[in-house]
N, C-alpha and C positions, 0 to 999 in steps of 0.2 A: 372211484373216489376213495378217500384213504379215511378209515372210521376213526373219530378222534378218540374213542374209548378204546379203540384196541391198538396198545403199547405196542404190540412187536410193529402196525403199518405205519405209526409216528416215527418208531428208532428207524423203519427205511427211509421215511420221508428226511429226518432228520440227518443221516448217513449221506441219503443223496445229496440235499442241500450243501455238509460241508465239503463233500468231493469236489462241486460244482462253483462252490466258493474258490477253495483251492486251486480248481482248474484256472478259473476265472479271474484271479487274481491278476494287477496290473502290475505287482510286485511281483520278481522273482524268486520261485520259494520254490526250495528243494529237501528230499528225507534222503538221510544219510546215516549210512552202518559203519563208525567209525573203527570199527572193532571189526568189522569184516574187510575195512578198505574200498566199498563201494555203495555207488546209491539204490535207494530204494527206490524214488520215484522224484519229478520232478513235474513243473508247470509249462502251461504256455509260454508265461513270460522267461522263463529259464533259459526253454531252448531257440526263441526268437534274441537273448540278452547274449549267447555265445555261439549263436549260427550252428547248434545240432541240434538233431531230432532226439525224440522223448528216447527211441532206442538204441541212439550210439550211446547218448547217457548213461544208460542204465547196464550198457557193457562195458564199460571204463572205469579206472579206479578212480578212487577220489583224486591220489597225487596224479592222474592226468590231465587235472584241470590248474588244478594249487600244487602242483608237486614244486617248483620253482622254488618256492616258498615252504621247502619241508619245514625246518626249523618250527618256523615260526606257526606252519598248521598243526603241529604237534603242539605245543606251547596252547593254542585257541583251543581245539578240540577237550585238551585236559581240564582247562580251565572252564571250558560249556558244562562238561562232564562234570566238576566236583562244587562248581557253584550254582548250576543249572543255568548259568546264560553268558555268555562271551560278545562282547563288540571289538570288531578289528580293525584299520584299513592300511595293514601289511602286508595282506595277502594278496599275489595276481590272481587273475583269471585266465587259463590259455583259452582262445576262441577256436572255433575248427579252423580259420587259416592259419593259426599257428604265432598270430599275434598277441601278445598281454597286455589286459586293459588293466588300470586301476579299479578297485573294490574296495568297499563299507560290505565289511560283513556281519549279519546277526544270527547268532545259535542260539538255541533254547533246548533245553533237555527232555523229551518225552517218552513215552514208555508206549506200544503197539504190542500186540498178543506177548507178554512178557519180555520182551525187547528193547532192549535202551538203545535210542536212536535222537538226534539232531535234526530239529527242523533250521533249515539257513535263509537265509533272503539275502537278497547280493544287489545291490546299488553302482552302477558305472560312475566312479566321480569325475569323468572326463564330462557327461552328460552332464549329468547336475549341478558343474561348475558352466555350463555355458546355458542351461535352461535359467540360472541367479542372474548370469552378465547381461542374457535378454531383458529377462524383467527389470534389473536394474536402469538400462539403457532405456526402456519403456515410459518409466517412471521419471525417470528426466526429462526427456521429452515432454510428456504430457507438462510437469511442471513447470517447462522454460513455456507452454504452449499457450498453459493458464496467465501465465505474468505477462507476456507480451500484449494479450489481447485486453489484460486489465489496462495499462498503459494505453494501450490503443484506444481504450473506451474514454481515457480521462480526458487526451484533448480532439477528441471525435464529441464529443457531448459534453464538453465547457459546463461539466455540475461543479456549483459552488463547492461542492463538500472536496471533492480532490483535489479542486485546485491549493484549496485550504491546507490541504496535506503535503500537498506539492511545495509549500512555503515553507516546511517544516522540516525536510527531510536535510539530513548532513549533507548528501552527495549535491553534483552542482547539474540543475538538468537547462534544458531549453531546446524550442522548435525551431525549424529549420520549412521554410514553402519550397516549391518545385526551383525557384529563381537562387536556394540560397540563402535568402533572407532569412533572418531570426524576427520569430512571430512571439516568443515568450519564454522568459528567460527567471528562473526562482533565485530568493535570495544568496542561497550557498553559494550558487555558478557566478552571481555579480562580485561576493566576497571574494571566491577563491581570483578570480582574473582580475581584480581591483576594477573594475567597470560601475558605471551607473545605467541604468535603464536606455538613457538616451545614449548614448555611447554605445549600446548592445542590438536593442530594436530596430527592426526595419534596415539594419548591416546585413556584409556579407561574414559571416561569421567564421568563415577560414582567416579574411584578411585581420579580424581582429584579434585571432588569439592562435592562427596554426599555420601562420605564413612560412616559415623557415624550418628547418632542420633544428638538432639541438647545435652544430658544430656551425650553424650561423646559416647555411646554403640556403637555399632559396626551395621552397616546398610550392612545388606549382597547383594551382587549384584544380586541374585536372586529373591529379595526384591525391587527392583527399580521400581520405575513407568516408568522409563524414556526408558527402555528398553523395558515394556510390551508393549509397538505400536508399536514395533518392532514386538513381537511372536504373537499376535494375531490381528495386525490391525486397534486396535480400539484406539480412541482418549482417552487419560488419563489425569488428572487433577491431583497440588498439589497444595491442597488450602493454605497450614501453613506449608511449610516445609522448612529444613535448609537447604542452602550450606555454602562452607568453602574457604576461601581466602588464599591465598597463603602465609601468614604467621598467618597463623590457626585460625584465628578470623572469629567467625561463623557470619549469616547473615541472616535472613528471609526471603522466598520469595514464591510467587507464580506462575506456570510454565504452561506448556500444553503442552504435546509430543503427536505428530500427527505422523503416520506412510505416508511415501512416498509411491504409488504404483505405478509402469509402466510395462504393460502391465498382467494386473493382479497377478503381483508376488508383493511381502513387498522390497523394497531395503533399505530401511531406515527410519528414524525417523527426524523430526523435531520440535525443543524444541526451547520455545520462554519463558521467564523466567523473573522476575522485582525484583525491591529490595523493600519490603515490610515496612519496617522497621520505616520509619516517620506517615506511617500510623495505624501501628498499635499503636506507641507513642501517636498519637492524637485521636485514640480509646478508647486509655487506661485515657488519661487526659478529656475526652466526658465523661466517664464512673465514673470518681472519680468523676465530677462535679455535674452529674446525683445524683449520691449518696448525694453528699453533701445536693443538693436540695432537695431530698427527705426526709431526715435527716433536713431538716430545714422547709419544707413543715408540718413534725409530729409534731412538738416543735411548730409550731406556729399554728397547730389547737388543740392542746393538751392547751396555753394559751388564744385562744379565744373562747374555749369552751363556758366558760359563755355570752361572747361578745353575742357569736352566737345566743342564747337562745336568749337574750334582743333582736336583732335584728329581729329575727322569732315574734314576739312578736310587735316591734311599726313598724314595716313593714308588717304588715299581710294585704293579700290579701282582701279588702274591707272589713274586721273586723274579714276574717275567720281565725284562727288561727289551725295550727297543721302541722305535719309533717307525717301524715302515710301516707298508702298504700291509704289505702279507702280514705283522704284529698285531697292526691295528684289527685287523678283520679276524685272526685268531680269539682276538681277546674280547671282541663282540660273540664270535660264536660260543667260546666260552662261560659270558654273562647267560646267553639265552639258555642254553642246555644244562644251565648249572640250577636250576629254578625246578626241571624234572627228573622225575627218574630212570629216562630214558637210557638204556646203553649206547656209549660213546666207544668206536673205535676208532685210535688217533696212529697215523702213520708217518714215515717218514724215516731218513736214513738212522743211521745211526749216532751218536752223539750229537742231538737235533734238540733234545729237551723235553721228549715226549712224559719224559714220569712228571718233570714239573708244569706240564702242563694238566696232568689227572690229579695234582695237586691242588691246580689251581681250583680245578673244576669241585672239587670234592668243599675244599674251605668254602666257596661259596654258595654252597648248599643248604638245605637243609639238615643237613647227615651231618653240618663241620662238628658238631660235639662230639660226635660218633667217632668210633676207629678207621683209620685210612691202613688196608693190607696190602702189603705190598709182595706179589710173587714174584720170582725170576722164572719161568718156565723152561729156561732152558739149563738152567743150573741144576734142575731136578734130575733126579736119576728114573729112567722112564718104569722100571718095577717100584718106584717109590710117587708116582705120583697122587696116587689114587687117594694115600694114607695122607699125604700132605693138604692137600685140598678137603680132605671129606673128615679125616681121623680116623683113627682105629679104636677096636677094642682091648684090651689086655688079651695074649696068648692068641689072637688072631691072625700073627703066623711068626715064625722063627723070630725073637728079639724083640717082640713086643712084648716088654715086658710090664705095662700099665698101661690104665686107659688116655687117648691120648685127643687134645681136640684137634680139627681140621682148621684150615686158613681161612673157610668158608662161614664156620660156625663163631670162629674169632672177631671178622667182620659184621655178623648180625647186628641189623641197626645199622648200620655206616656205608661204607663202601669199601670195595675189592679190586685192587689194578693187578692186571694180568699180561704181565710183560713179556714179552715177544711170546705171544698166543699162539702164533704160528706152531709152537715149541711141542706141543700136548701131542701126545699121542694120538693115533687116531680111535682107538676102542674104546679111550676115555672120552671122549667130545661126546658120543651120545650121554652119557652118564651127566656128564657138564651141560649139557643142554635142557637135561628133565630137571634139575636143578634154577637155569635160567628160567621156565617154563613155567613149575609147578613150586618155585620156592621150597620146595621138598629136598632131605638128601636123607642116605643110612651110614652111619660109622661103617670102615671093613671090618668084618667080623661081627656085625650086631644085625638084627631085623629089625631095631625101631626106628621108627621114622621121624626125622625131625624136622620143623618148621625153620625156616631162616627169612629173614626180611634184606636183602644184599643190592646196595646198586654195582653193577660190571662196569667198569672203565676195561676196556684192553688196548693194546699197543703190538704193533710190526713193526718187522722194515720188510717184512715179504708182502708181492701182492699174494694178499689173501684169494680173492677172484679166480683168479687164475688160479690158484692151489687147487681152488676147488673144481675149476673145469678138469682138475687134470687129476682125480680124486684122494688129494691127499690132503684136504683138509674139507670138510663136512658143510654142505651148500647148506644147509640149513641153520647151523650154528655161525656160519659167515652173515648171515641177514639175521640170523638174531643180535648179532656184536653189532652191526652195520648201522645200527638207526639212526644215528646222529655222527655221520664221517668227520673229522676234524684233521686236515693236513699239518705236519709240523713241516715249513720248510728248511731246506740245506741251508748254511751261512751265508754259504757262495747266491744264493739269490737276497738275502739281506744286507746288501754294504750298508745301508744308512746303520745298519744297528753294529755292527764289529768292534766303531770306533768306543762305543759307549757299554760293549760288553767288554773288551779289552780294560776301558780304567776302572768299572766295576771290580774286575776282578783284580788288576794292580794294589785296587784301593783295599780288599779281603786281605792280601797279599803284606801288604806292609802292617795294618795293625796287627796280624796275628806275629811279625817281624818285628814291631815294633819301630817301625823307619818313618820317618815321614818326607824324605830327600828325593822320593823316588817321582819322575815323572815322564811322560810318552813325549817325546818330540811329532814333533811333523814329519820328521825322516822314519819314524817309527809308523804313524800312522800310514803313509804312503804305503811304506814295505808290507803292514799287515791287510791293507786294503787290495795289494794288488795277487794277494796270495791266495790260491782257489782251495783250502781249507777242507779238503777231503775226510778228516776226522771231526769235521764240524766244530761246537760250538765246544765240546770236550777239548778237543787239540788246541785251541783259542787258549782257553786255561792253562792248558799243560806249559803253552810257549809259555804265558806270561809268567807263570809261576817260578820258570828256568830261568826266563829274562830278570826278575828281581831277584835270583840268588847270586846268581854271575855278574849283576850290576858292579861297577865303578865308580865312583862319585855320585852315585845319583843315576847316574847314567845308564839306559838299559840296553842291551844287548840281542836282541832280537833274534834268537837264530832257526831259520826256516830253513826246511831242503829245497835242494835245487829239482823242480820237477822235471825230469825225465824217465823214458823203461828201462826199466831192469835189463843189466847187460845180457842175461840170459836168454832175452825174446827170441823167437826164431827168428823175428823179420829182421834181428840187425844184420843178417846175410842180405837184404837186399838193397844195402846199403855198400860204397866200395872199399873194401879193406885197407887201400893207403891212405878215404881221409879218414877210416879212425882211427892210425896211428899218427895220426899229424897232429902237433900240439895247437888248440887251436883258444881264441881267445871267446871273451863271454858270450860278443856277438855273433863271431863263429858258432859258437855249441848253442846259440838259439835257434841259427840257420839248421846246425844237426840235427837239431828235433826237432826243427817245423818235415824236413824231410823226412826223417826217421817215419811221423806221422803220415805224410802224404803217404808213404809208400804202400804203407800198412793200409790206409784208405783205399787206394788202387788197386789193390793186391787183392781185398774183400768188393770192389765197388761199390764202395764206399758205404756199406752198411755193418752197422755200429754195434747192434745188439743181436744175440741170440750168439749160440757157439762158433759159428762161422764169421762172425762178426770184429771188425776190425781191434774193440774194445779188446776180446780174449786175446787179439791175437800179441796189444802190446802190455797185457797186465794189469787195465785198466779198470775201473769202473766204467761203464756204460753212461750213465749222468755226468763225469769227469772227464769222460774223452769228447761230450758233446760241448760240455764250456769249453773247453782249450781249444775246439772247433771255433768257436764262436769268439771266443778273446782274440785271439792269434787272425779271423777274417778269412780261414784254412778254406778252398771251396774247389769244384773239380778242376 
């Protein structure tokens, strides 16, 4: 037994009990080393909530459960960490099949042998939206279960006191025997069907008030709902049906025949019934209003069509402009990562938008007060980079002739875009990397040390990945830039947005011109829609810029090359030399280069990328030879 005076056998008793809480818990609750990327330990309910044991758990990282959801666990984790508690339900769960459930997740911040660690607890809301619809369903029941058998008791046991209430109520009730007959009939029900007593009593209660259809027909009595809780029992509904008043004016309503039971036998029916009729007027006038709305909702986007354009346009999100799929999800990823300090690297071809989008991410920071640097890394001369990024000191070597600061120390406080990163040398990246690491750098030329506070935005168009399997760019410094990937796509996968980057920039175009004559036809939009825009969103520019100097009346001129290879290819030898001196017309020279193309496909078998690849063999870009595959329908 454990001595209650002696502390150290209470702290075991004590230790044991919360393990055993822990274990025991019906929540799932798990410890997590966000900072190591894996867990510490987890519960019963944990590994029962995602079908693993406590030990594949506890060899897996965190993002192999939530990795789906990097983003947004990077965002939670920070926020558990600097506020001490985060609630989510962004984040999936992957199960050991390999399925993702939805989660409610809760962190809390705690501290273990000097350890800052997350306790989490994770909620299925697929469960817990169907453990609510049970109970709800539950609860109806029982209360449609209690009302019936009230009723049931009132004319089972004829106390004066309900029938008293029975007299009172708005709706229109009365009984019905095994035969038919109406045994009792309350004032409401004689009002609403203009009936008296004797008119209602001891009738067959269809022929008086549910003989016919509303369209006149004939509603046969063996057709009645009001009867069938009589022969079988069970509770009937008439959600829209008619009765008939006593000088033949039909009525709406909706009803409920309950059958009466005493002593397990059917004695009768009780029918509780209302006048429908204002309601369904004000359904009907809901409804035309509806309409009308909607009918004047289409008219007034069908007139500010154009509005809208202009709007999407001097309202664009920190200068990004466009309306797709691939914009839109850019521009979410952008809000989410722009909240931390997380390194963002953004890729994508060339003339794509990538600096404007480290702009974007930067303005909506915290850092936007702060300095936005901007490097070219490939414009550096590779013995000068070291000075450029870090600073030197005065006389620390040929031409330095004062002390000078770095693009690193420039940035302190704000943010650093490192454009085409790929660019850096490889002997500097370690140096770059104990900087991303350690917030530490030293001028060349000095030993002291200085502190710098910097968030890394970088940018390619190389894959980086690949550099590094192939060791020319530093696997380590790739997953330090990597945290937060952000695609920039080519044009050529954005048509919805060309037409509305194109009058943007018309529209730049003329005030800095001073014109206001100048406008895109439809012949224009077609021509620039149908052009696969190899220099992206930059060439887009450059046309438009040409097309309003060369303009005519107003009029733009659009002039795009005509996409084919370069006469130089080797493969236009496998093509026949009389038809390319034959003068040949537009359609002709498309039929040229869809051949020209096939041949070049067949000649590599039809693979695309790498040096033997049909792409080198006509000139091409590898991403541009596979659209013009794909536009053209080109296939073995």
């Amino acid at each position: 037994m454990f001595d209650p005076d002696t502390n150290d056998e209470w702290n075991k008793l004590a230790y044991w009990m919360r393990n055993a809480a822990f274990e025991q818990c019906p929540q799932a609750l798990m410890l997590l080393d966000p900072h190591q990327n894996r867990y510490v330990d987890c519960n019963v309910a944990a590994g029962k909530l995602l079908d693993y044991n406590r030990q594949q758990i506890l060899e897996m990282p965190i993002t192999g459960i939530h990795g789906r959801d990097l983003g947004q666990l990077i965002v939670f984790t920070e926020q558990a960490l600097s506020q001490g508690a985060a609630i989510t339900d962004r984040i999936s769960c992957r199960k050991a099949d390999g399925h993702h459930i939805r989660a409610e997740l809760h962190a809390a911040r705690t501290a273990i042998n000097q350890r800052e660690l997350l306790i989490l607890s994770l909620k299925d809301l697929s469960e817990e939206e169907a453990k609510r619809d049970v109970n709800e369903a539950d609860r109806i029941v029982r209360k449609g279960l209690l009302e019936w058998k009230h009723l049931q008791s009132i004319f089972q046991q004829g106390e004066r006191e309900n029938l008293l209430m029975l007299t009172s109520v708005g709706d229109g009730i009365y009984c019905v025997d095994t035969d038919g007959l109406c045994t009792f009939v309350n004032p409401a029900a004689k009002r609403l069907l203009g009936r008296t007593d004797d008119e209602v009593l001891g009738q067959n209660i269809h022929y008086v008030h549910h003989h016919t259809h509303e369209d006149g027909s004939h509603y046969p009595v063996e057709q009645c709902p009001i009867y069938a809780a009589v022969r079988d029992g069970v509770v009937h509904e008439g959600k829209r049906e008619v009765f008939w008043k006593h000088d033949g004016t039909p009525f709406p309503v909706e009803f409920t025949s309950t059958p009466i039971i005493s002593d397990s036998t059917i004695i009768g029916a009780v029918v509780v019934f209302r006048d429908i009729s204002e309601r369904l007027q004000t359904e009907k006038k809901l409804h035309e209003t509806l309409d009308e709305l909607s009918a004047l909702k289409a008219r007034l986007e069908e007139e500010n069509a154009y509005l809208q354009q202009e709007f999407l346009i001097e309202q664009k999100y920190h200068g990004i402009i466009g309306e797709s799929d691939a914009i839109k999800r850019i521009l979410q990823q952008v809000e989410l990562v722009a909240q931390t300090d997380a390194s963002v690297l953004i890729t994508g071809e060339s003339g794509t938008g990538k600096e404007l989008l480290a702009r974007a991410i930067h303005e909506a920071s915290k850092r936007k007060d702060k300095p936005l640097i901007r490097v070219n890394c490939a414009a550096i001369p590779h013995e000068l980079f070291e000075s450029e990024f870090f600073g030197h000191s005065k006389g620390a070597f040929t031409g330095a002739i004062r002390d000078r600061i770095g693009r690193f120390e420039l940035a302190n406080g704000g943010t650093i875009f490192l454009d085409e990163v790929g660019e850096i040398p490889l002997e500097l990246q370690s140096k770059l990397l104990r900087v991303l690491q350690e917030g530490q750098l030293e001028r060349v030329g000095e030993e002291k040390t200085r502190t710098i506070d910097v968030r890394i935005i970088a940018a390619t168009n190389r894959d980086l990945k690949k550099e590094a399997s192939e060791n020319r760019f530093r696997e380590d410094l790739y997953f330090r830039l990597n945290v937060f990937p952000i695609h920039s796509p080519p044009l050529r996968e954005r048509e919805s947005d060309i037409t509305l980057l194109a009058m943007n920039f018309l529209n730049q175009v003329s005030k800095k011109a001073g014109r206001t004559d100048l406008k895109i036809r439809q012949s224009d939009i077609q021509k620039i829609q149908q052009y696969s825009w190899p220099g992206n969103i930059r060439e887009l520019q450059n046309t438009i810029e040409r097309a309003a100097i060369t303009a005519a009346n107003g009029k733009l001129s659009i002039d795009l090359p005509f996409e084919i290879p370069a006469q130089e290819n080797p493969v236009s030898s496998l093509i026949n030399e009389s038809t390319l001196t034959t003068i040949v017309a537009d359609e002709q020279m498309q039929k040229l280069v869809e051949a020209n193309m096939l041949a070049a496909l067949n000649s590599c078998d039809w693979k695309i990328f790498g040096e033997d690849g049909a792409a080198k063999l006509l000139g091409l870009k590898p991403t541009t030879l596979a659209s013009r595959i794909k536009r053209l329908g080109l296939s073995r």
